[in-house]
N, C-alpha and C positions, 0 to 999 in steps of 0.2 A: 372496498372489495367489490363492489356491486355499482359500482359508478361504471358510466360510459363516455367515452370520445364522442365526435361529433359526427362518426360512421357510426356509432352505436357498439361500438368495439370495448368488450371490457378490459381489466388486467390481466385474467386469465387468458383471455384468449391472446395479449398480446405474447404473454408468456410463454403462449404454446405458440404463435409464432415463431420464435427465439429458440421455441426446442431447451429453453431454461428450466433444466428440473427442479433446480434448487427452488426458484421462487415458483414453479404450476406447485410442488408439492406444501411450500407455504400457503399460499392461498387459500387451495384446499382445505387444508388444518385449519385455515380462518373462516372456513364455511364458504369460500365461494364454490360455485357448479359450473359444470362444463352448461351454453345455451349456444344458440346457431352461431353467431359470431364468431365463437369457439372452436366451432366443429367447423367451419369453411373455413379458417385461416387452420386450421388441422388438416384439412383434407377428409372431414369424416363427412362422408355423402348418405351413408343410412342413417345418422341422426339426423341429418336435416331435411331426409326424404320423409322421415317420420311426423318433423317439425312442420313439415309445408301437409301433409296431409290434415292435419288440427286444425288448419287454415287459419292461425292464431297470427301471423306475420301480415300484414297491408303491405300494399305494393308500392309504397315509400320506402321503407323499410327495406323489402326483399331488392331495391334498387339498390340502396346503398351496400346491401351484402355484395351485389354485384360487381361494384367496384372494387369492394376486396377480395371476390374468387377473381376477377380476372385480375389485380394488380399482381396475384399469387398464383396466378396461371394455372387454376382449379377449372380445369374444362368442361370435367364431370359436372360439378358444382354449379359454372355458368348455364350450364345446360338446363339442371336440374329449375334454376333459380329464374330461366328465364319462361321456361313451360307454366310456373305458376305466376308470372303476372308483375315478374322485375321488367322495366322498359329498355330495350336495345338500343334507344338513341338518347337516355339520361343524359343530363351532363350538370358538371359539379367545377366547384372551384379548386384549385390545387396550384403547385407549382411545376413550371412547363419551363427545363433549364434555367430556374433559380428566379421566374418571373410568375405571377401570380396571372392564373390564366381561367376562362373555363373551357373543361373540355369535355369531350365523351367519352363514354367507356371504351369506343372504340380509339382512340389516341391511349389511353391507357394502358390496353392489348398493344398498341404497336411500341408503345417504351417500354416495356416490357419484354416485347418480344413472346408475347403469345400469340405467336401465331393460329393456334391450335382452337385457341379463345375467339381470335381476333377472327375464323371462320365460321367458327357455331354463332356470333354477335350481327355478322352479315348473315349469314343464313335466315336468324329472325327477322329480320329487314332493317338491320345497322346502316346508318346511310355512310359509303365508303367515302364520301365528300362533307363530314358534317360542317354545315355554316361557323364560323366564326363569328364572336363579337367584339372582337379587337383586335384582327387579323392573326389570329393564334396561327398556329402552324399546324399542317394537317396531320392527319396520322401517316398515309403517306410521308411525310416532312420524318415524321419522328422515329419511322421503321428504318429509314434512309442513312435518317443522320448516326441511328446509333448499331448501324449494321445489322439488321435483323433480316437477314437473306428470305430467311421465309414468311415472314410476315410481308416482306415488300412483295411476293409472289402473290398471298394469300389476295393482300390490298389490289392489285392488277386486275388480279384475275375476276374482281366483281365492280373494278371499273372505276378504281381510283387517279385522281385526275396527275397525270404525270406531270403537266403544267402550271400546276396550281403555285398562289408567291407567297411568302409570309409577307406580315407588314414591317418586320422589324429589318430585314435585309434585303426583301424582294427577290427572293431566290426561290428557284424551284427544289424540290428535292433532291435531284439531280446534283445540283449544286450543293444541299449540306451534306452527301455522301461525297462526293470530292472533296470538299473540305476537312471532311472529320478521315477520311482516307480509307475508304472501306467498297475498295478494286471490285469485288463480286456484286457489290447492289450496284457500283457506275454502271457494270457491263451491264447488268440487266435493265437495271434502267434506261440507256442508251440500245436496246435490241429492240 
């Protein structure tokens, strides 16, 4: 009941991900609490502006929450979580189209298609170009490939590299929106 993932994610709060009443109301009965993990994959921004005032959370921690308001496209949340001392330009290991990759929170925001994220993360100074260490593919690459009209706006507009190659195909962005067929990022990207 009280165990965590490797984000620090418990079963409750996966359950209130899932919107599973049956198993959040098991839990419960089994004594687990709602804690920040909980209330960011909820959407609940007063528990965890309460939570970050106790200043109980290190900014280890408050990073990896970040990755799941912005995987969950909690803008509020990424906001909240970046003001106390979450890093904008983290980056962690995950799977990047079923290949095991690391990336930043900002690639994250653009598969995602939070754009919304993916602007308040450059605002704190998210680098719109973050380095690769195994020629990953940029977030540009990933707003592109998976049609995210507004996110590949958001990425633009604070100077994402429209030329940038992956290593696995050497194509620019450009190219995985042609590819995956998604007509409104070609145009823009090609304007």
């Amino acid at each position: 009941i009280h165990a965590r993932t490797s984000s620090g994610v418990t079963p409750l709060a996966l359950a209130v991900n899932k919107h599973d009443e049956p198993t959040i109301a098991l839990l419960r009965q089994r004594g687990a609490t709602e804690d920040i993990s909980s209330a960011v994959l909820g959407g609940d921004s007063n528990m965890i502006a309460g939570v970050l005032k106790n200043g109980s959370e290190d900014a280890e921690r408050l990073t990896k929450l970040l990755f799941l308001a912005t995987r969950s496209a909690q803008s509020e949340i990424v906001e909240l979580l970046l003001r106390h001392g979450a890093d904008a330009n983290a980056r962690h290991r995950q799977l990047v189209r079923e290949v095991p990759s690391i990336v930043s929170v900002l690639h994250v925001a653009a598969m995602v298609g939070a754009h919304e994220c993916a602007n308040i993360l450059l605002q704190a100074g998210a680098n719109p170009n973050p380095p690769t260490e195994e020629g990953e593919p940029s977030p540009l690459h990933l707003a592109a490939g998976n049609g995210h009209l507004e996110t590949v706006r958001v990425l633009l507009g604070h100077g994402a590299d429209r030329a940038a190659r992956d290593a696995e195909f050497n194509a620019t962005p450009l190219a995985w929106a042609e590819f995956d067929g998604h007509t409104q990022v070609v145009e823009l990207l090609k304007s």
